[in-house]
C-alpha positions in Angstrom: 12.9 9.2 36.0 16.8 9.3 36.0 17.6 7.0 38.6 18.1 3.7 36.9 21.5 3.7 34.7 20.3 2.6 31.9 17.8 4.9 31.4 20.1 7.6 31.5 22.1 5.9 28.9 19.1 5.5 26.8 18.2 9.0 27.4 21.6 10.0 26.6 21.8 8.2 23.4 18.5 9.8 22.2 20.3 13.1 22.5 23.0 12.4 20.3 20.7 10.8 17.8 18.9 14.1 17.5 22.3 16.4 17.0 23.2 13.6 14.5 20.1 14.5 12.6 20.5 18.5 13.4 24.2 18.1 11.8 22.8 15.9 8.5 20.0 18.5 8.1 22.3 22.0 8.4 24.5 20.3 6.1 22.2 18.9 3.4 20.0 22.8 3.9 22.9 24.7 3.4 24.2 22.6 0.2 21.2 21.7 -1.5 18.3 24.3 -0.7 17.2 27.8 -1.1 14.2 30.0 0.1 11.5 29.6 3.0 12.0 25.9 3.0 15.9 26.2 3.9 15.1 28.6 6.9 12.0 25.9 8.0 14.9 23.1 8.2 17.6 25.1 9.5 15.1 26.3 12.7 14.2 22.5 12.7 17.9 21.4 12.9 18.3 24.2 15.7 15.8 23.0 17.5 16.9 19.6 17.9 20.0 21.0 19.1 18.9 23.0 21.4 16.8 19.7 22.6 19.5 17.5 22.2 21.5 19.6 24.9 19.1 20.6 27.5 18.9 16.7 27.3 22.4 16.2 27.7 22.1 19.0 30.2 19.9 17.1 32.6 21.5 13.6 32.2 25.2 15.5 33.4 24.0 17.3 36.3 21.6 14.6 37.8 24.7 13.3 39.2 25.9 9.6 39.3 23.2 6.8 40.2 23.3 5.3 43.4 24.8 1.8 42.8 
């Protein structure tokens, strides 16, 4: 699935697209909400960074693609 690249750039870029989103959510949560609902979008926002870098996680250590 990693081979090619491009994919891996792709892959890559989804990752930081999702702690882009993790960073605009903690922010707007901890500014703008209160109760259950801030807790519900601050375990979203950690999840996506927790997928974000077990993402970023495979694309480093699958090593360079074979040109």
């Amino acid at each position: 699935m990693l081979e090619d690249g491009m994919m891996k750039m792709w892959i890559s870029f989804i990752a930081m697209g999702l702690m882009f989103i993790s960073v605009i959510v903690t922010i707007v949560t901890k500014e703008k909400l209160r109760g259950f609902f801030r807790y519900t979008l601050l375990t979203f926002s950690f999840i996506c960074m927790m997928v974000a870098g077990l993402i970023i996680f495979l694309v480093v250590f699958t090593g360079p693609v074979p040109e």
